[in-house]
MOPAC internal coordinates of N, CA, C and O (Angstrom, degrees):
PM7 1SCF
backbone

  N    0.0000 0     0.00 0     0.00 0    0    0    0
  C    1.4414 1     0.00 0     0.00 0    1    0    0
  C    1.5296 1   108.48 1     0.00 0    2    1    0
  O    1.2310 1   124.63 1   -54.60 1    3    2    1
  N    1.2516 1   108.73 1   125.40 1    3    2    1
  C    1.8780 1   106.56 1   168.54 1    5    3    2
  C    1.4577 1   109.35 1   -90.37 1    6    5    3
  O    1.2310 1   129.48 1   -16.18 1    7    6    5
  N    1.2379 1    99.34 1   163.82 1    7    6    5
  C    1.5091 1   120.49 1  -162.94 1    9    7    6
  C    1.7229 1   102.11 1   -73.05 1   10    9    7
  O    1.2310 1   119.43 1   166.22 1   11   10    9
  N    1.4275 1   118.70 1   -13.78 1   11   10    9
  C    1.4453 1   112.26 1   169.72 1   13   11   10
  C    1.4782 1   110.04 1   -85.93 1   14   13   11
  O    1.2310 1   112.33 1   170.25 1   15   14   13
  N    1.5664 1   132.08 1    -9.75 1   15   14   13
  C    1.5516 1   136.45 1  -168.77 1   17   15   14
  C    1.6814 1    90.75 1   -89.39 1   18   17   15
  O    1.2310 1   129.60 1   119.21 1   19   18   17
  N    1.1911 1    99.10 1   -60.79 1   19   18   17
  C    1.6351 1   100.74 1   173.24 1   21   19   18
  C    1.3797 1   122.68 1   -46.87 1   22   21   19
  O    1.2310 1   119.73 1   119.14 1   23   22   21
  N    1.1621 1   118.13 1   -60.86 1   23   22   21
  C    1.5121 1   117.40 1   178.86 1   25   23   22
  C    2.0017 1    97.23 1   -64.17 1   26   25   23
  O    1.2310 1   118.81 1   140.27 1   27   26   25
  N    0.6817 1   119.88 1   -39.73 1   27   26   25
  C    1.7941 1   109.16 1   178.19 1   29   27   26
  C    1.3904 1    98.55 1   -48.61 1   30   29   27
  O    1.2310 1   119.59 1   112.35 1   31   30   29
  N    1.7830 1   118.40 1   -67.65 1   31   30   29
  C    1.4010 1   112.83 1  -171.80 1   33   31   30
  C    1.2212 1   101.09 1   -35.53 1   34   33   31
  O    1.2310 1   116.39 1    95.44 1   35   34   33
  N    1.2339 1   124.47 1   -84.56 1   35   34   33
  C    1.3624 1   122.12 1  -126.84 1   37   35   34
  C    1.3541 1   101.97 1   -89.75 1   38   37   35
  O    1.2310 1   113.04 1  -167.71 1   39   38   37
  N    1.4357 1   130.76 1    12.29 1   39   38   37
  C    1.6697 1   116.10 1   153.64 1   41   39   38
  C    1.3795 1   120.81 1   -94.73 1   42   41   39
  O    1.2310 1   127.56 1   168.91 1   43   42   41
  N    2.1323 1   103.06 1   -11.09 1   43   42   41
  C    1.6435 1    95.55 1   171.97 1   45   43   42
  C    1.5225 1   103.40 1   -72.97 1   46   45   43
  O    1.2310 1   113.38 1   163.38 1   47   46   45
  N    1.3982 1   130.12 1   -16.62 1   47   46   45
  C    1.9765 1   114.08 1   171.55 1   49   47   46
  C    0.8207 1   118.47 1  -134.43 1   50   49   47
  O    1.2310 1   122.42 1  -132.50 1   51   50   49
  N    2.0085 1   112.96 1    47.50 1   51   50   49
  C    1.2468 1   103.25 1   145.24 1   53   51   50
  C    1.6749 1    92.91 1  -147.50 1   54   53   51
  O    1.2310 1    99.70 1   -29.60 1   55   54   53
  N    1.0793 1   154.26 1   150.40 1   55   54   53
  C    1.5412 1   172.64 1   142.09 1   57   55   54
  C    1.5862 1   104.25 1   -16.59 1   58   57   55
  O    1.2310 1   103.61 1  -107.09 1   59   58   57
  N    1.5278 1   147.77 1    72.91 1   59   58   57
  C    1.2709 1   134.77 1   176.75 1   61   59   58
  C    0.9339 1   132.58 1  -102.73 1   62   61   59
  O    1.2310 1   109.90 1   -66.79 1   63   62   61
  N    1.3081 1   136.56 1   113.21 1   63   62   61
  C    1.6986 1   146.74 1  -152.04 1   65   63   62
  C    1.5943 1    83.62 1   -91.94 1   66   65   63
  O    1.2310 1   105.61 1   167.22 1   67   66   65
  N    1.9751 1   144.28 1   -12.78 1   67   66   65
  C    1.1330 1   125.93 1  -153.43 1   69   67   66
  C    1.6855 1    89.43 1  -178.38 1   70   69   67
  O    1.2310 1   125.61 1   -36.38 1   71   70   69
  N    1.2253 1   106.82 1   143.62 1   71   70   69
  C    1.6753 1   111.05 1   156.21 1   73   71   70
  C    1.4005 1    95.27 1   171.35 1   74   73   71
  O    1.2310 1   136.37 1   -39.41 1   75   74   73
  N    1.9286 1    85.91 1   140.59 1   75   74   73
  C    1.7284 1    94.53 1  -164.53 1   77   75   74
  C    1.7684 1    88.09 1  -139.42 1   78   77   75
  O    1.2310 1   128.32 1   -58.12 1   79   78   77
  N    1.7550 1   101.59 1   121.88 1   79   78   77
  C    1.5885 1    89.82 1  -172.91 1   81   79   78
  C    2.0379 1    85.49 1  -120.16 1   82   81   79
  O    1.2310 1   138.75 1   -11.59 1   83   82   81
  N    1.3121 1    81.25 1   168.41 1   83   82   81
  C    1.7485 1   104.02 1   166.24 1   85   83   82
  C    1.5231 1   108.02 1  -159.88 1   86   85   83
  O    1.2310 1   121.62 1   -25.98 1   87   86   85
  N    1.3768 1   114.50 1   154.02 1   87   86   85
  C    1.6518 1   119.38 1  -170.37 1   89   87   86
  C    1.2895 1   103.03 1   165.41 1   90   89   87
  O    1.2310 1   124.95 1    -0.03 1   91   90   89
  N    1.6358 1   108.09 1   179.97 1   91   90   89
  C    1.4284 1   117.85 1  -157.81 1   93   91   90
  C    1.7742 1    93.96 1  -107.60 1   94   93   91
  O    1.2310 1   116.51 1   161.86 1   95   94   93
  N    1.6974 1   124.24 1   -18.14 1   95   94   93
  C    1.4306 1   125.72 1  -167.75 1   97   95   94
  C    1.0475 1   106.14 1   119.02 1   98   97   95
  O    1.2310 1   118.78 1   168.33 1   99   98   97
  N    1.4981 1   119.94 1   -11.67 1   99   98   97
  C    1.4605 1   118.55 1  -178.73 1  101   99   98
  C    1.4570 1   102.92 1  -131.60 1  102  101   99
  O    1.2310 1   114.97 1   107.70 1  103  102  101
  N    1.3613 1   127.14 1   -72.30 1  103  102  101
  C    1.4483 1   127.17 1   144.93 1  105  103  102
  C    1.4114 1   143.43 1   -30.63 1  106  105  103
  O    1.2310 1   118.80 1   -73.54 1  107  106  105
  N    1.0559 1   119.90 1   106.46 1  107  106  105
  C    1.7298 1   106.86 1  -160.63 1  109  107  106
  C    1.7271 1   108.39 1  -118.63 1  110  109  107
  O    1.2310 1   101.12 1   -26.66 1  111  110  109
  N    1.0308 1   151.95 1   153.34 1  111  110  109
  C    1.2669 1   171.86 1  -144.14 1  113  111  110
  C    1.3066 1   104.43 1  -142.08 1  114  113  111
  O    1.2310 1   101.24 1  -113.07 1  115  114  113
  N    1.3485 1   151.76 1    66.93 1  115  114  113
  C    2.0071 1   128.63 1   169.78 1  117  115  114
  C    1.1413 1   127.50 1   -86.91 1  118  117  115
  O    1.2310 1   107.52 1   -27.31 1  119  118  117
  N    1.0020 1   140.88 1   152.69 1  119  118  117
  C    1.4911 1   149.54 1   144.40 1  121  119  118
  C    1.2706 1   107.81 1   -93.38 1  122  121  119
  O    1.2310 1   113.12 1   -50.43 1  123  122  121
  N    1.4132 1   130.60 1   129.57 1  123  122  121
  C    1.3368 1   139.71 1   174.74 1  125  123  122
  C    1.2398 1   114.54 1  -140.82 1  126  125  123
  O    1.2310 1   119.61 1   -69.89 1  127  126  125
  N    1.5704 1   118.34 1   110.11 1  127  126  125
  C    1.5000 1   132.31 1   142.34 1  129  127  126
  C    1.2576 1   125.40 1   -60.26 1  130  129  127
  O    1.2310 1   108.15 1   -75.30 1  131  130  129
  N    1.7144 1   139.74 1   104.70 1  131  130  129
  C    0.7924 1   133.85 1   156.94 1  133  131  130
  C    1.5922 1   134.32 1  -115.52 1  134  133  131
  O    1.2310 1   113.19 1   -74.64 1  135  134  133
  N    1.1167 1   130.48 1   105.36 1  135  134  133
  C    1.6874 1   126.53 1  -178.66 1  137  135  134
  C    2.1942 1   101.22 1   -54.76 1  138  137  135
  O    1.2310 1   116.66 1   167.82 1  139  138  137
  N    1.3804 1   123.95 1   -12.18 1  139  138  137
  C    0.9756 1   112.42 1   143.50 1  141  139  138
  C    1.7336 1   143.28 1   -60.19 1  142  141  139
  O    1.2310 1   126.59 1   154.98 1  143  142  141
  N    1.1710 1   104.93 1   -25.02 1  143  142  141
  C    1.8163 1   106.71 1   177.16 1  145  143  142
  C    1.9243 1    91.37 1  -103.01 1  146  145  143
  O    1.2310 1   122.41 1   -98.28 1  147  146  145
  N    0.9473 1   112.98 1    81.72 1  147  146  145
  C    1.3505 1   141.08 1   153.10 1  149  147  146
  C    1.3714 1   108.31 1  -107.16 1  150  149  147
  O    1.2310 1   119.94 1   -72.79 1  151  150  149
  N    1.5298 1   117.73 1   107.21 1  151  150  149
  C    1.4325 1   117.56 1   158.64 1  153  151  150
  C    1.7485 1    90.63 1   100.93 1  154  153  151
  O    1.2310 1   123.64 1   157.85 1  155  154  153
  N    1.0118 1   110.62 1   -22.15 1  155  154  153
  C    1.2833 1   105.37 1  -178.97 1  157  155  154
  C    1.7494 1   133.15 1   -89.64 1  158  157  155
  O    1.2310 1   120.40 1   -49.75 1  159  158  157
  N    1.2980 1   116.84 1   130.25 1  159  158  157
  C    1.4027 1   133.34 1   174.31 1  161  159  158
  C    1.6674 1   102.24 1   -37.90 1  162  161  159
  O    1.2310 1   121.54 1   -21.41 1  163  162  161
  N    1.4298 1   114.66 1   158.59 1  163  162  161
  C    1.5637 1   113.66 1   170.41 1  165  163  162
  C    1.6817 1   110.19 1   -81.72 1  166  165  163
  O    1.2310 1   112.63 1   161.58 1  167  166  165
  N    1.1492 1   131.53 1   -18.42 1  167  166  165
  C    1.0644 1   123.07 1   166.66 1  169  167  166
  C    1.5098 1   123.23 1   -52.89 1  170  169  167
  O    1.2310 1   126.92 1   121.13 1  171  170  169
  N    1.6416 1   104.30 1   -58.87 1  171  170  169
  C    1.1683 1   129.54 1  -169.79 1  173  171  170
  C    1.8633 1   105.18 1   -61.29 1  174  173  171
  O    1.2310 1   126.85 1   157.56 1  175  174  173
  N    1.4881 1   104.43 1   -22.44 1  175  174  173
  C    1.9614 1   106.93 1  -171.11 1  177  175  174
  C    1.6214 1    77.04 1   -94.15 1  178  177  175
  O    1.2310 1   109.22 1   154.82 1  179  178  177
  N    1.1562 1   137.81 1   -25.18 1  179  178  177
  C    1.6189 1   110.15 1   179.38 1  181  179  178
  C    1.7951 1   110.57 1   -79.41 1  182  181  179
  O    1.2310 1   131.01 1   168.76 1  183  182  181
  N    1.1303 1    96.36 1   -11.24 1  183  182  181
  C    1.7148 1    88.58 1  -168.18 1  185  183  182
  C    1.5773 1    95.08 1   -88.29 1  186  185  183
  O    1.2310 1   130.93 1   153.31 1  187  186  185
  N    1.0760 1    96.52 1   -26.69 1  187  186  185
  C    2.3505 1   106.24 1  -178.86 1  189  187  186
  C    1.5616 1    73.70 1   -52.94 1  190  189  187
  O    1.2310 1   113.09 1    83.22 1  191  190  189
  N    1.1705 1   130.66 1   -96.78 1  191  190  189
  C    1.1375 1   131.69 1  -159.41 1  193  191  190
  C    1.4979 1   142.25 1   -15.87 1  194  193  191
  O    1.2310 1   130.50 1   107.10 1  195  194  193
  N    2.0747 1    97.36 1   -72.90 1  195  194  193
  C    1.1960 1    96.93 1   161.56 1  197  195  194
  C    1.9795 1   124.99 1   -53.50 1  198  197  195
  O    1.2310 1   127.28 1   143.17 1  199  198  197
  N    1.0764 1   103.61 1   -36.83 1  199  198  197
  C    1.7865 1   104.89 1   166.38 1  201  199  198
  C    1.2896 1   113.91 1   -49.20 1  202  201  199
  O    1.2310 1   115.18 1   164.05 1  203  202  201
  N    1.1503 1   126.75 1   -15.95 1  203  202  201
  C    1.7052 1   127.67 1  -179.83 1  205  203  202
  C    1.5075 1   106.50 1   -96.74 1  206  205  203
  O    1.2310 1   121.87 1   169.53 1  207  206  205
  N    1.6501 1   114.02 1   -10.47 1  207  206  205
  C    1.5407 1    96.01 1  -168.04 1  209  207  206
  C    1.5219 1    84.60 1  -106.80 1  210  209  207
  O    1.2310 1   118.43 1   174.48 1  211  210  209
  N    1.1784 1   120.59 1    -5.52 1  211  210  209
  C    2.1323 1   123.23 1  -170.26 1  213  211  210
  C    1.5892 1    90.33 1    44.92 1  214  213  211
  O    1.2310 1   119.19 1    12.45 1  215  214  213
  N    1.4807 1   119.16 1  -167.55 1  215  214  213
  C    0.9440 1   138.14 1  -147.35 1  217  215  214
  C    1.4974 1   108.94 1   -71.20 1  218  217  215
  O    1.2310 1   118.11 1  -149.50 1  219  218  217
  N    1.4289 1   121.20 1    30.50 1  219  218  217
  C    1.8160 1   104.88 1   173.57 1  221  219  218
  C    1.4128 1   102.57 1  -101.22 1  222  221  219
  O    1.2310 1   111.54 1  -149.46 1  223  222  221
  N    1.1663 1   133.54 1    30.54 1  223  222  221
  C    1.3417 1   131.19 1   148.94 1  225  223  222
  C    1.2501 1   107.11 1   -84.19 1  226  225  223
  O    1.2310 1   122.95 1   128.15 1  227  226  225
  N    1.5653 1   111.94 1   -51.85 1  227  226  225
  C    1.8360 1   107.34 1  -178.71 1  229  227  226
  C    1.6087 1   117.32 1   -76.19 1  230  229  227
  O    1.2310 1   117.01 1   169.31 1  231  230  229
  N    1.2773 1   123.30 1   -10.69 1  231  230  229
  C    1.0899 1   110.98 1   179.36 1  233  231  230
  C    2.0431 1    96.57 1  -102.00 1  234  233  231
  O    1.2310 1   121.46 1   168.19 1  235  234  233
  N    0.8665 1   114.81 1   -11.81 1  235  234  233
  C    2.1502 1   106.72 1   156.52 1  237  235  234
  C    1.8869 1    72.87 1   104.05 1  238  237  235
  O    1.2310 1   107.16 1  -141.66 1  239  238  237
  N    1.5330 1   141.53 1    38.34 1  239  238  237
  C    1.4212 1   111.64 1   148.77 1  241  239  238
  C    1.3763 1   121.49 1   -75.83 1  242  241  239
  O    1.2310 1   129.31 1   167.46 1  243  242  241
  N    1.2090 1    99.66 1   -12.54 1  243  242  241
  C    1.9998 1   112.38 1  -179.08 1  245  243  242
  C    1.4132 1    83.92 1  -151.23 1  246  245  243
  O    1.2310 1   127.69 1   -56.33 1  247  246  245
  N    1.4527 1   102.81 1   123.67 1  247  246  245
  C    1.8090 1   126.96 1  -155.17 1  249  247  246
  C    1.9685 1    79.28 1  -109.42 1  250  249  247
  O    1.2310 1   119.89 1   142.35 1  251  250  249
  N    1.4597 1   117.82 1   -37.65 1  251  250  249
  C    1.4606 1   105.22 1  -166.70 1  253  251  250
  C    1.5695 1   107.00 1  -155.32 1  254  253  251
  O    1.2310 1   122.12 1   -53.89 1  255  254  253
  N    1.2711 1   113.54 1   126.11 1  255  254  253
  C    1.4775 1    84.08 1   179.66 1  257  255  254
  C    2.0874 1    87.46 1  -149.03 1  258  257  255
  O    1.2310 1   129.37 1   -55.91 1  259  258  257
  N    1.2896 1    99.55 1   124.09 1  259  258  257
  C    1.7098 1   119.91 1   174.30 1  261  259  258
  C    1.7190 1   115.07 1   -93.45 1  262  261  259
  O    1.2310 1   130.87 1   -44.96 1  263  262  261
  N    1.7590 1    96.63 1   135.04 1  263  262  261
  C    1.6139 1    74.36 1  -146.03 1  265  263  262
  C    1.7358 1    64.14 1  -132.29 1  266  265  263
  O    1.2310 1   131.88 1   -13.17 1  267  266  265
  N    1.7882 1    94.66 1   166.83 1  267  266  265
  C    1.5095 1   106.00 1  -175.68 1  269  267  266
  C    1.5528 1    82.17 1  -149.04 1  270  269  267
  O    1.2310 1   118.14 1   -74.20 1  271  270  269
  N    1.2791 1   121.15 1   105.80 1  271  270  269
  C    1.5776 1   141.26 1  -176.40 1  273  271  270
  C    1.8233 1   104.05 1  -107.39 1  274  273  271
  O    1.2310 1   130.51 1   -56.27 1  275  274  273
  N    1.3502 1    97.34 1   123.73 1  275  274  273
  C    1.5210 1    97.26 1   158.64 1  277  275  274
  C    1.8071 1   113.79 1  -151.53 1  278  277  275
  O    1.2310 1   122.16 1   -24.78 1  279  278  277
  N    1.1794 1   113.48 1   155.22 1  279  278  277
  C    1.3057 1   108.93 1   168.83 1  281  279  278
  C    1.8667 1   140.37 1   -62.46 1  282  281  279
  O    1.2310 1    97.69 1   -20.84 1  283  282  281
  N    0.8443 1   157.37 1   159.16 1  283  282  281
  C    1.1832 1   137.14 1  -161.05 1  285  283  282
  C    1.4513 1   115.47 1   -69.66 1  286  285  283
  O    1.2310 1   117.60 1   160.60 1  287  286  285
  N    1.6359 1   122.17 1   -19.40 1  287  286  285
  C    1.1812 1   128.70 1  -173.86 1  289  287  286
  C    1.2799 1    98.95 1   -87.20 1  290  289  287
  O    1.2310 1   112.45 1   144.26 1  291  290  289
  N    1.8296 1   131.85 1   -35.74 1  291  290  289
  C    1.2040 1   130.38 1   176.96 1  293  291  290
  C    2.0183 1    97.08 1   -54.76 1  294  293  291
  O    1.2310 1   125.24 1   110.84 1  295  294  293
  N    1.4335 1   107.53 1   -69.16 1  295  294  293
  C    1.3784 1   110.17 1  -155.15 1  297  295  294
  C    1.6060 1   108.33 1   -57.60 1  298  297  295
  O    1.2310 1   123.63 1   139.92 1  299  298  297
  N    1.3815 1   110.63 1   -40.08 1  299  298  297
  C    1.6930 1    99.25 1   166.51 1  301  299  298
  C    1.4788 1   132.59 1   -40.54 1  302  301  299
  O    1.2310 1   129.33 1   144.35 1  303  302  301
  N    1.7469 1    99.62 1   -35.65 1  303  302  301
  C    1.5367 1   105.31 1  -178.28 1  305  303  302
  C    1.3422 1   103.34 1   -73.56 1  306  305  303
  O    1.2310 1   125.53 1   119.52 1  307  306  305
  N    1.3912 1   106.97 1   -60.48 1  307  306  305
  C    1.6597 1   112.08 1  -167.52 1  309  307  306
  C    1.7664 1   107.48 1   -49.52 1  310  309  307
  O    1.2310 1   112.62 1   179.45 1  311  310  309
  N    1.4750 1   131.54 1    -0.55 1  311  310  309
  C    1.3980 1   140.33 1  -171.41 1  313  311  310
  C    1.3774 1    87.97 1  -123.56 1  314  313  311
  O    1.2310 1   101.03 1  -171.92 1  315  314  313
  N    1.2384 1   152.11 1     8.08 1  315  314  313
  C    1.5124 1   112.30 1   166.58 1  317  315  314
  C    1.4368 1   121.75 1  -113.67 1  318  317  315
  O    1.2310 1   120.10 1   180.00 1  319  318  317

C-alpha cells in the first residue's frame, strides 16, 4: 500500500482538515487533523480512525500504523 492509498482511505471515513503519513507499506507514521475529535478522548480519535481503515489492520494491509491525532485548534497551537 502507498502512503497516497492510505491517506485516501482514511479521509474517505473520517473528515481531514490535515494528514501527513510516512512508512515502509507496512509501518505507518500519521499526523491527523480532524474537526471530528472535538470533545473527544485520544483513545476514542484512534478508534475514529481505525473505523476508517475497517478491517486492513486485521487482515496485515497496514501491519502498524502510529498515529499523533489532534484537532485543528490542537494543531494550530502545537504550530505556532
Amino acid at each position: 500500500m502507498t502512503s497516497e492509498e492510505l491517506q485516501a482511505i482514511i479521509a474517505a471515513g473520517l473528515p481531514c482538515e490535515h494528514i501527513d503519513l510516512s512508512g515502509d507499506g507496512r509501518h505507518w507514521y500519521a499526523t491527523i487533523v480532524s474537526s471530528a475529535f472535538e470533545g473527544q478522548r485520544l483513545i476514542q480519535r484512534h478508534q475514529r480512525v481505525y473505523a476508517a481503515l475497517g478491517n486492513r489492520m486485521q487482515t496485515d494491509e497496514v501491519h502498524a500504523l502510529s498515529m499523533k491525532v489532534f484537532t485543528p485548534a490542537e494543531w494550530a497551537a502545537s504550530n505556532a
